[in-house]
PAPA-97678 format. One line per 4 residues: number of its first residue (from 1); their letters; for each residue x, y, z of C-alpha. Coordinates in Angstrom, 2 decimals, decimal comma. Last residue first. Layout:
NUM	A	X/Y/Z  ...
END
This chain:
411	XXXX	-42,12/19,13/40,34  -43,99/18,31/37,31  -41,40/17,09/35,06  -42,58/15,12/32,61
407	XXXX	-40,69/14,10/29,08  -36,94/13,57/30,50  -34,74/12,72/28,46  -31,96/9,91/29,40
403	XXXX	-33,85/7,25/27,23  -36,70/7,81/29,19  -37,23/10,06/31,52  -40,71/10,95/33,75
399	XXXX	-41,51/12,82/36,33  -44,65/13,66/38,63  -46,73/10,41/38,31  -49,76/10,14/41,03
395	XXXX	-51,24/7,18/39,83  -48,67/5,09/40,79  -48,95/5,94/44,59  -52,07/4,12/44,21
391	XXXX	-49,82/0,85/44,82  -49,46/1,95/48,71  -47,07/0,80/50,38  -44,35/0,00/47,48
387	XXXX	-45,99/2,53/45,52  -44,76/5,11/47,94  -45,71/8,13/47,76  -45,93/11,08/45,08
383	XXXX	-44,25/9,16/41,56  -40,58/9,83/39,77  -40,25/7,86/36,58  -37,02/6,57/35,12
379	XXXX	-35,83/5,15/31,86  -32,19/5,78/31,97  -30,85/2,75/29,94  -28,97/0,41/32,51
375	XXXX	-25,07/0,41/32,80  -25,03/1,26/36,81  -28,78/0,33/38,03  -32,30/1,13/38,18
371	XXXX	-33,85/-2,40/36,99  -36,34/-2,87/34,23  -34,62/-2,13/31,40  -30,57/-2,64/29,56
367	XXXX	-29,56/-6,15/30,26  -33,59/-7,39/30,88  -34,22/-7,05/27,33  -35,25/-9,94/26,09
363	XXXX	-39,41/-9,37/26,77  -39,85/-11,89/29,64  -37,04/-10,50/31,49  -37,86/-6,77/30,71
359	XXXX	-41,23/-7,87/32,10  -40,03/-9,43/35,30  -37,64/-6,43/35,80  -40,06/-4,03/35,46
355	XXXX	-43,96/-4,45/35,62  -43,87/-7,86/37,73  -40,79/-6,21/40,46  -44,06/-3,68/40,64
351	XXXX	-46,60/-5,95/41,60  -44,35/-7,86/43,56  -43,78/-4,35/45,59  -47,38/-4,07/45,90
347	XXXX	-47,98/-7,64/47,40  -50,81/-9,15/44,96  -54,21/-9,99/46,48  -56,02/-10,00/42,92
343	XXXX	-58,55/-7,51/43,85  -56,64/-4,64/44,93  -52,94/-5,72/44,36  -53,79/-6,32/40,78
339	XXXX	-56,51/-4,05/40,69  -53,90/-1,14/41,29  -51,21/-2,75/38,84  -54,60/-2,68/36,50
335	XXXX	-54,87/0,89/36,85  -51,76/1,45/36,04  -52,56/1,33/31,88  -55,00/4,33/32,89
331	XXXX	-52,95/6,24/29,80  -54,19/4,65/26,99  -57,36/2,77/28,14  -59,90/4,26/25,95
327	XXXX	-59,46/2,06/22,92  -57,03/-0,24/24,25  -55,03/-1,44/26,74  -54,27/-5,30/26,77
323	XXXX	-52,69/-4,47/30,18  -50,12/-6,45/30,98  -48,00/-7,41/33,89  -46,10/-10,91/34,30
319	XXXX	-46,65/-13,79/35,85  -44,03/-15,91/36,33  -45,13/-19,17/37,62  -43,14/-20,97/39,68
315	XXXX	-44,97/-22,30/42,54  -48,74/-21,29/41,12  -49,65/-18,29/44,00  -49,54/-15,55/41,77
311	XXXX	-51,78/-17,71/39,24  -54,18/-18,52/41,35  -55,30/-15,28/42,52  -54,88/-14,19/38,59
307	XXXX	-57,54/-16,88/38,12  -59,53/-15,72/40,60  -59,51/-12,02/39,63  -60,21/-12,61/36,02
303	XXXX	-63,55/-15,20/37,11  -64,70/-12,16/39,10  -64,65/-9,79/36,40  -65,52/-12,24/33,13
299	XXXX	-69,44/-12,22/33,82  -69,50/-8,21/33,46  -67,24/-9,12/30,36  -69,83/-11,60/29,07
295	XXXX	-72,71/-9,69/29,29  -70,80/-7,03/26,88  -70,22/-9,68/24,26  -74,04/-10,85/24,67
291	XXXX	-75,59/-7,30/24,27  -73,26/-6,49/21,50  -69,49/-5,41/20,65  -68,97/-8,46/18,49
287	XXXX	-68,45/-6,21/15,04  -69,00/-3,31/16,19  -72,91/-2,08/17,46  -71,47/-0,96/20,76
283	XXXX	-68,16/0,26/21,10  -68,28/3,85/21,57  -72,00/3,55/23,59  -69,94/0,78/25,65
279	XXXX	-67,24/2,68/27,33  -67,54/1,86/30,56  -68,17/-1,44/30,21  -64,83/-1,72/27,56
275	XXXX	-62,95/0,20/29,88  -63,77/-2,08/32,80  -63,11/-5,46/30,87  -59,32/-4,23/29,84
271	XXXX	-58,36/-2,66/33,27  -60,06/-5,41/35,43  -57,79/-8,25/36,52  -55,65/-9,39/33,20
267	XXXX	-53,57/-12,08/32,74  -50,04/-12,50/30,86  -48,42/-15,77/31,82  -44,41/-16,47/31,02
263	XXXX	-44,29/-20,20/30,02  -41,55/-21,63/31,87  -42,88/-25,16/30,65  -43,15/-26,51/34,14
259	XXXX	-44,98/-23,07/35,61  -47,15/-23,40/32,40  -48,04/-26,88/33,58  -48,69/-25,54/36,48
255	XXXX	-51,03/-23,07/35,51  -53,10/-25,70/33,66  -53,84/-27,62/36,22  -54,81/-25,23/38,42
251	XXXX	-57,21/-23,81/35,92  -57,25/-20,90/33,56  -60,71/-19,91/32,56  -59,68/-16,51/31,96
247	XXXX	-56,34/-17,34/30,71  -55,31/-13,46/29,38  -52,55/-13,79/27,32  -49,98/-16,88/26,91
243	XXXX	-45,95/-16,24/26,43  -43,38/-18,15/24,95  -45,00/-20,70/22,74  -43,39/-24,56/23,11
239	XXXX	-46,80/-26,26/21,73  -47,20/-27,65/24,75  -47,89/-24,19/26,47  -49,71/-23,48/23,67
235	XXXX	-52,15/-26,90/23,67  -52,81/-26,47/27,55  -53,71/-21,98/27,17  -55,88/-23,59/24,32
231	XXXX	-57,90/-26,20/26,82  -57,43/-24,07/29,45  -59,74/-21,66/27,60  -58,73/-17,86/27,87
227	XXXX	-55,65/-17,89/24,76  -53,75/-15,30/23,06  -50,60/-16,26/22,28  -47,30/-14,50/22,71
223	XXXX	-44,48/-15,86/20,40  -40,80/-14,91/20,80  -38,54/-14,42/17,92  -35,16/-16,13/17,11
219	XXXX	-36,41/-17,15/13,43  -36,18/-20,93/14,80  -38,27/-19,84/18,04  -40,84/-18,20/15,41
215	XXXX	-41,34/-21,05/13,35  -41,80/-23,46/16,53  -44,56/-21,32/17,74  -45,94/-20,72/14,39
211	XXXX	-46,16/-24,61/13,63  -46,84/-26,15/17,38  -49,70/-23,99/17,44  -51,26/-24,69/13,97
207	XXXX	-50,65/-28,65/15,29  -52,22/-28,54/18,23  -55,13/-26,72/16,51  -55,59/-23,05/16,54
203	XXXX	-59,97/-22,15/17,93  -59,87/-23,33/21,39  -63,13/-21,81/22,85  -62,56/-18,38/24,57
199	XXXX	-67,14/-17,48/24,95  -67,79/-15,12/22,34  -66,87/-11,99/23,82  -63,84/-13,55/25,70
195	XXXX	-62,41/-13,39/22,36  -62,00/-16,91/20,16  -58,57/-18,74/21,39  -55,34/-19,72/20,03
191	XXXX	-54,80/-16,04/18,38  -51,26/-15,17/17,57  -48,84/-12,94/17,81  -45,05/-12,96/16,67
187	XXXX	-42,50/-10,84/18,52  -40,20/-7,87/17,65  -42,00/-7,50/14,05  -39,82/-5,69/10,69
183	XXXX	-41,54/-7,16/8,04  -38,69/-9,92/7,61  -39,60/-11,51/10,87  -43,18/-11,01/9,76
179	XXXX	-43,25/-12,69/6,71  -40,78/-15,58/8,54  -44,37/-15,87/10,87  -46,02/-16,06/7,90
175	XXXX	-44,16/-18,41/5,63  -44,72/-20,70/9,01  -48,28/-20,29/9,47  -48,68/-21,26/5,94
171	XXXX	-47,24/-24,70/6,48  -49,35/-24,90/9,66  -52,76/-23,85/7,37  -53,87/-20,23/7,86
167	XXXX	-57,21/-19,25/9,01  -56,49/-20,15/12,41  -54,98/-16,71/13,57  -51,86/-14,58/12,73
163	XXXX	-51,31/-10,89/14,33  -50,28/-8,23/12,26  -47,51/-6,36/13,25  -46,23/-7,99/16,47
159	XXXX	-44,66/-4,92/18,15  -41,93/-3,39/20,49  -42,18/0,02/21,15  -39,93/2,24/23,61
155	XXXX	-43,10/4,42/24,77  -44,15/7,67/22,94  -43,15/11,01/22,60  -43,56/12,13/18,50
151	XXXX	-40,41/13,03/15,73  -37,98/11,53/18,36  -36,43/9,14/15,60  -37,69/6,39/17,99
147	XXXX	-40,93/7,69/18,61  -41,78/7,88/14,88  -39,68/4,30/13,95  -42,12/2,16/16,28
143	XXXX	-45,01/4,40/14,98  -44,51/3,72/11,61  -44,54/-0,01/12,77  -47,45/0,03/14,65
139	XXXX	-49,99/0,99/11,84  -50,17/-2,74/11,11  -51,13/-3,47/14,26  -50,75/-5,62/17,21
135	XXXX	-49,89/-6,78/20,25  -47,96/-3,46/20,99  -45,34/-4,13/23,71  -45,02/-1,03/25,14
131	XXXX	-42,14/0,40/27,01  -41,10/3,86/28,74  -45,49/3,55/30,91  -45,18/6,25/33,36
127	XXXX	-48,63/7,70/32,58  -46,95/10,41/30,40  -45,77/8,02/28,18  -49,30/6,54/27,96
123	XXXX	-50,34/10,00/27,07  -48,10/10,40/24,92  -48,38/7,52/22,69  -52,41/7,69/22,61
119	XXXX	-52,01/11,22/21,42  -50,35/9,91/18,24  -52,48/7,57/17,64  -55,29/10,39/17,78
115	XXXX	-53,15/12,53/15,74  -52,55/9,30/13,01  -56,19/8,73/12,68  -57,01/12,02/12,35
111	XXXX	-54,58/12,80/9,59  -55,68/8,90/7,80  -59,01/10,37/7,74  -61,89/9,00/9,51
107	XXXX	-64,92/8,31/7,47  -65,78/5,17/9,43  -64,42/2,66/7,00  -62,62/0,52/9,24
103	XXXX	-62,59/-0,18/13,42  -62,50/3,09/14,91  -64,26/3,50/17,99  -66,74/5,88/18,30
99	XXXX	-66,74/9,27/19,23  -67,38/10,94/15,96  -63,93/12,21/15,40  -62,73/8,36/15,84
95	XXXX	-61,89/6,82/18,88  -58,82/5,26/19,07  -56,87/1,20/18,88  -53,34/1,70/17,85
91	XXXX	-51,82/1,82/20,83  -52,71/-1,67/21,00  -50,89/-3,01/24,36  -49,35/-5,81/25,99
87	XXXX	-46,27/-6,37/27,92  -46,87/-2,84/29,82  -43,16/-1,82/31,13  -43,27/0,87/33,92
83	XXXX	-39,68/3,24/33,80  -37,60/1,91/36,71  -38,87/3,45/40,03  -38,09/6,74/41,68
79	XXXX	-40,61/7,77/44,99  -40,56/11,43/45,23  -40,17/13,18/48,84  -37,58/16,11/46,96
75	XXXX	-37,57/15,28/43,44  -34,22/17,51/42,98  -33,52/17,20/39,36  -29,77/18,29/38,80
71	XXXX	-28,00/18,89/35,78  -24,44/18,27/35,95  -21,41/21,11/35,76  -19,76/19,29/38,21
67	XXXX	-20,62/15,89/38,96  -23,27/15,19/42,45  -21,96/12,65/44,88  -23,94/10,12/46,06
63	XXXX	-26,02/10,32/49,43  -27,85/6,93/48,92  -26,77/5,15/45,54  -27,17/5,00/41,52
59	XXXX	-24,45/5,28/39,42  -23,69/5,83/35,64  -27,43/5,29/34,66  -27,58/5,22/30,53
55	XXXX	-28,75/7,73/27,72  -26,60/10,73/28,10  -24,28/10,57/31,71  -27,21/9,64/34,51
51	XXXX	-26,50/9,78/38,08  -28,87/8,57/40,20  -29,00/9,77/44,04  -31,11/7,92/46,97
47	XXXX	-32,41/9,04/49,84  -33,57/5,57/50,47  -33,15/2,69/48,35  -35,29/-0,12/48,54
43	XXXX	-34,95/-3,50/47,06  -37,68/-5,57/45,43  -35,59/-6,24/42,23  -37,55/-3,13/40,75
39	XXXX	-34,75/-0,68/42,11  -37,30/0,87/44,29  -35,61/4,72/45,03  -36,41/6,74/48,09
35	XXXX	-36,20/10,47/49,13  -35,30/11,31/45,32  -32,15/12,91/43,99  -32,08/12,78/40,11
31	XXXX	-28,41/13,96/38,77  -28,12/14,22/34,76  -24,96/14,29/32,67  -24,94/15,33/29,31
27	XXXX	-22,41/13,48/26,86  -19,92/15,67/25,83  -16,86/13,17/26,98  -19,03/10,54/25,29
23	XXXX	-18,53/12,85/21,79  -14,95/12,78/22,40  -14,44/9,25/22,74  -16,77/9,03/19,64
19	XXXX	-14,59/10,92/17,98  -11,26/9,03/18,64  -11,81/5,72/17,80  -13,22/6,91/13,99
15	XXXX	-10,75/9,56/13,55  -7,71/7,34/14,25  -9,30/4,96/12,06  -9,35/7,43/9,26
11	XXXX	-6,00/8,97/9,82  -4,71/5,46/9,80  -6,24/4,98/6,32  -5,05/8,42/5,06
7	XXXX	-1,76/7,02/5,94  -1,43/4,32/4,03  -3,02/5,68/1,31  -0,20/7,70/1,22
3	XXX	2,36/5,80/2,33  1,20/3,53/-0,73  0,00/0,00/0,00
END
């Protein structure tokens, strides 16, 4: 090689190890001081300090030193806890102009559409929710790449795209799920069961199951099923799926064979049935939004809260925290923490470790979310009270930061 050459080559590796030491060096740094700090392992730190330098947690400890020249968010009697993670969500799902919910040819336009998508992003930001795993729609993926250019505020996004049901034969199933892989999706959905609307029968055989679920393990994607019957949670938890949803008629049985498989379970207490009661002028008429699909929600309450009483106390079973949040629901997502501890009997802190660390777990990215900790993205919210005592306390959201930015400060 000429010296030349040579040398403009060594210039530009020099160049290329050296600026982005540089550009670290520049990196803001950001002190939050809070009188107490849940880590979301269940540990408590009081009069804490975190120092953030750009988008990740340098330090985090009681009485730490504060960096020159750093920015400094005094929270005062704040409680700090990792940034809430909701494991299912369709931030998709609005009301249209009319006050009804959108669900096709409704005259909306796709400007409306996308403000009130929009909207439903930062409001559930605002809520304290930094990730969403949307489970799922097409419209998620512009989304996905809007929040994370910074061009709206939204939860971290994860997605499924389009969800697959039992219309598609097992060979099928598979070109789909590698469809989606190659789409762009962060997990595969798919629908084991018929909505709780029309009773949760089985609906995927064994063998659709064992197809998509298999497909997506050999793609290196999870796959979350949505299933109430036991017989369809039974036949996705053999089928070697990842994670089942909602498992309203759950049994004991079935639970532990979950607990065996170290299939993560997704159920919901009240959040998802509640907005749907209380918002049934805007759903009513749609598609299975009736008389009998509304009767069987009311019926659904009770049965929700025993099987979730169950499943917390399944020998291990790792439930974790979702919301299935939709039209209406963006930005109450905590409400179902609260019934979760209200009318499911959860401890409040276990309620939490569910809605961090557990979920980062179950979602891959437990080595950068869920816990406040040295080398751990800065997602961060900052609530009056402690959640730990009293899970209301999450209601009452002063600050949030995700990514190192910080979207609410209300202090």
């Amino acid at each position: 090689m000429p010296v030349r050459r040579l040398r403009s080559v060594l210039a530009a590796a020099f160049l290329a190890l050296v600026i982005p030491i540089g550009l670290r060096a520049q990196e803001p740094v950001t002190v939050i001081r809070a009188a107490r700090v849940l880590d979301g392992t269940g540990r408590t730190i009081p009069n804490a300090t975190i120092v953030v330098r750009g988008t990740r947690i340098v330090s985090v400890g009681p009485n730490t030193a504060v960096p020159a020249g750093a920015r400094v968010y005094d929270l005062g009697s704040l409680t700090v806890l990792p940034g809430i993670i909701d494991a299912h969500d369709h931030l998709a799902w609005h009301f249209n102009p009319q006050g009804r919910y959108h669900a096709g040819n409704d005259g909306e336009t796709e400007f409306e559409g996308a403000l009130a998508i929009a909207g439903n992003a930062n409001e559930t930001l605002r809520s304290g929710i930094t990730t969403a795993q949307s489970l799922g729609s097409r419209e998620d993926k512009a989304l996905r790449a809007s929040i994370a250019s910074g061009q709206i505020p939204g939860p971290r996004l994860l997605t499924s795209l389009v969800p697959l049901t039992e219309r598609s034969s097992p060979d099928t199933l598979r070109q789909l799920v590698r469809q989606r892989k190659q789409e762009g999706a962060d997990v595969i959905k798919l629908f084991a069961s018929k909505s709780i609307r029309e009773g949760g029968t089985q609906t995927m055989t064994d063998e659709q199951l064992s197809a998509a679920c298999g497909e997506a393990k050999a793609v290196g994607l999870r796959s979350v099923v949505h299933a109430h019957s036991a017989e369809s949670m039974r036949a996705a938890a053999l089928a070697g799926c990842s994670q089942i949803e909602h498992g309203v008629f759950a049994t004991p049985e079935v639970l532990k064979l979950l607990a065996e498989r170290k299939v993560y379970f997704d159920p919901q207490v009240c959040l998802v049935f509640r907005n749907y009661l209380d918002n049934r002028a805007k759903y009513n008429g749609i598609g299975n939004y009736n008389d009998s699909g509304f009767a069987s929600m009311e019926r659904a309450l009770p049965l929700a809260a025993k099987a979730y009483k169950q499943a917390i106390s399944t020998p291990g079973l790792d439930v974790v925290y979702g919301t299935d949040a939709v039209a209406g629901a963006h930005g109450r997502n905590v409400e179902e923490l609260v019934c979760r501890v209200r009318d499911g009997g959860q401890k409040p802190m276990d309620a939490i470790v569910a809605a961090t660390s557990l979920n980062a777990r179950a979602m891959g990215m437990a080595d950068s979310l869920g816990t406040v900790g040295a080398g751990k993205l800065a997602d961060l919210i900052g609530v009056e009270g402690d959640p730990s005592q009293s899970i209301e306390a999450l209601r009452r959201v002063r600050f949030v930061m995700k990514n190192g930015q910080v979207f609410r400060n209300d202090r």
